[in-house]
C-alpha positions in Angstrom: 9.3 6.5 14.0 8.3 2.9 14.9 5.0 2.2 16.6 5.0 2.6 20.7 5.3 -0.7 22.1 2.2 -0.2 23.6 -0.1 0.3 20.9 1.3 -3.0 19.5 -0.8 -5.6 22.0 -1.9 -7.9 19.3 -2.6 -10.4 22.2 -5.4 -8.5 23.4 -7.3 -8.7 20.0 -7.1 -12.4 19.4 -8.8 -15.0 21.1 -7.2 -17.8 22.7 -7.5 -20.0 19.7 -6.1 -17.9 17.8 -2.3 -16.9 16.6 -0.9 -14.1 16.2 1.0 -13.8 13.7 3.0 -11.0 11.4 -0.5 -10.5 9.4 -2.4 -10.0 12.6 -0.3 -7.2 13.5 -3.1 -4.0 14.0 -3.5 -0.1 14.1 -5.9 -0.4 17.0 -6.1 -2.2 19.9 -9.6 -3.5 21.3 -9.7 -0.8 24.1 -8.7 2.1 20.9 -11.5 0.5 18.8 -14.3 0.1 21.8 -13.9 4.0 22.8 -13.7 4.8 19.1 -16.6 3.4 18.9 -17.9 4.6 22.6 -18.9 0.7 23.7 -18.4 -0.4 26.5 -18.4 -4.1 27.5 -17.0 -7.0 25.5 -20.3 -7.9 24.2 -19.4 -6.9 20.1 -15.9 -8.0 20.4 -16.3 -10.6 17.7 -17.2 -8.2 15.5 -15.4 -5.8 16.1 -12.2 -7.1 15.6 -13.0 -8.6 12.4 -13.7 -4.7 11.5 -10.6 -4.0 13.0 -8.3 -7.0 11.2 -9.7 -5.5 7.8 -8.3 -2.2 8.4 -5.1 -2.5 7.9 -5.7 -4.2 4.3 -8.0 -1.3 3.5 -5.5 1.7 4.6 -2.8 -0.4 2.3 -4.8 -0.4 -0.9 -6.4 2.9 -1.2 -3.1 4.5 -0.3 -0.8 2.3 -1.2 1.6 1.4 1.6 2.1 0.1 4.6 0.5 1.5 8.0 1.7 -0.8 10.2 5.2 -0.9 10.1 5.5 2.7 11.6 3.2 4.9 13.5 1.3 7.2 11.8 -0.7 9.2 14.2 -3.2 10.7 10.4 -3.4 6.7 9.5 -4.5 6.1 13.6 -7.0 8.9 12.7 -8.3 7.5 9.6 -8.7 3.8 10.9 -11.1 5.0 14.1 -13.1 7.3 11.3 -13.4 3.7 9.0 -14.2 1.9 12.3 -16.9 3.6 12.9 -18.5 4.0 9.4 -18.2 -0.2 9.1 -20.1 -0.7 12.6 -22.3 2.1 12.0 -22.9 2.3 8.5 -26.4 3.3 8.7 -25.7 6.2 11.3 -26.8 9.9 10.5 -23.3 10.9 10.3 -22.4 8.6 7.8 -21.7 11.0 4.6 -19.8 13.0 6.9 -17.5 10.2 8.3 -17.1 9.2 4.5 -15.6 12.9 3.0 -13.7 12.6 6.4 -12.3 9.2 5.7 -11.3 10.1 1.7 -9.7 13.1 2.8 -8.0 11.2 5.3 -6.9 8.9 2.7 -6.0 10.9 0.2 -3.7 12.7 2.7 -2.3 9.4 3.7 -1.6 8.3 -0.3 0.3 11.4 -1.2 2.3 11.1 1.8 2.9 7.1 0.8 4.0 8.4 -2.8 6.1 11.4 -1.1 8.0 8.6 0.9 8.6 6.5 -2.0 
């Protein structure tokens, strides 16, 4: 199943200075990672997709494989848990957010190794 052509805005994440290119293709758009995140405003945007462009590297090498290419609505899951650990890192909810997340990803891995 390929990702819905609307969760693939990469326009909306980028500044205008910036290209998009195949490597800036993301698992969250800016409006996903703001209510993730429960901000509203653009204030943080500058930081939060930085957050957001890291994801993707993260999810491919503590599973192994490639979330981008097809939509995966357990890898969605797992990038809004790792949002919100990186922005709030000291929150009281961290260690929770982190057994969350290696679940998550160890869910994710075995179903990358199942698919080959």
């Amino acid at each position: 199943m390929s990702w819905p052509d609307k969760k693939i805005e990469v326009y909306s994440m980028m500044s205008a200075s910036q290209p998009v290119g195949v490597e800036d293709r993301l698992i969250l758009t800016i409006e996903e990672a703001r209510e993730a995140l429960r901000i509203d405003g653009e204030d943080n945007d500058t930081i939060i997709i930085s957050l957001v462009r890291a994801i993707p590297a993260y999810l491919q090498i503590t599973t192994g494989r490639s979330w981008i290419e097809e939509y995966n609505p357990l890898a969605k899951v797992a990038a809004k848990f790792i949002l919100q650990l990186w922005y709030y890192p000291q929150s009281e909810d961290a260690v929770r957010i982190q057994r969350t997340i290696d679940t998550l990803l160890m869910t994710l891995a075995a179903e990358a190794r199942s698919m080959g």
